[in-house]
N, C-alpha and C positions, 0 to 999 in steps of 0.2 A: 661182466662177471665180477662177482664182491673181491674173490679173491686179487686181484687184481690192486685192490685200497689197503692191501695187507702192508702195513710198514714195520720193519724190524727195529729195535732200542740199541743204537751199537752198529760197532762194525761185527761183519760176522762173516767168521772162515771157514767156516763149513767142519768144523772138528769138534763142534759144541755138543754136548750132549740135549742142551736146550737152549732156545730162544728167546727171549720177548719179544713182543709185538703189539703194534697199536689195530684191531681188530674193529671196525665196522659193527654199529649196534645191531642191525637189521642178520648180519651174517652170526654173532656173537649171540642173539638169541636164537635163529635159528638151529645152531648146533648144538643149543644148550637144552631143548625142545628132544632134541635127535638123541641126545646122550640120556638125556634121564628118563627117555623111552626104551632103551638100551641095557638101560640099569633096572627097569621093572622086567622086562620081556626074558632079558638073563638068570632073573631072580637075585640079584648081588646083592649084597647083606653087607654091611658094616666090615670094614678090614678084608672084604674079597680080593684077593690079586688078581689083574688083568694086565694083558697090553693093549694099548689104544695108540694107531698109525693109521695119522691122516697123509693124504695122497694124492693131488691131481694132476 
């Protein structure tokens, strides 16, 4: 599993609001494939607010 090569920038204690991470090209494009089919299929336009939670 890609996720698994997932490596964090930093120590991190779980009270972050966000991450960095060094992300795998193969999983990096994959999701990025997945989101901006996400972003037509929604119809999201310029300045839409969403929330986006990833989860495995």
């Amino acid at each position: 599993m890609d996720w698994l090569t997932v490596t964090t920038v930093g120590t991190v204690t779980g009270s972050e609001k966000c991450v960095r991470g060094h992300i795998p090209g193969a999983l990096n494009s994959d999701l990025g494939s997945a989101y901006g089919g996400f972003v037509v299929s929604a119809r999201l336009g310029d300045n839409d607010p969403f929330w986006l939670s990833i989860t495995f």
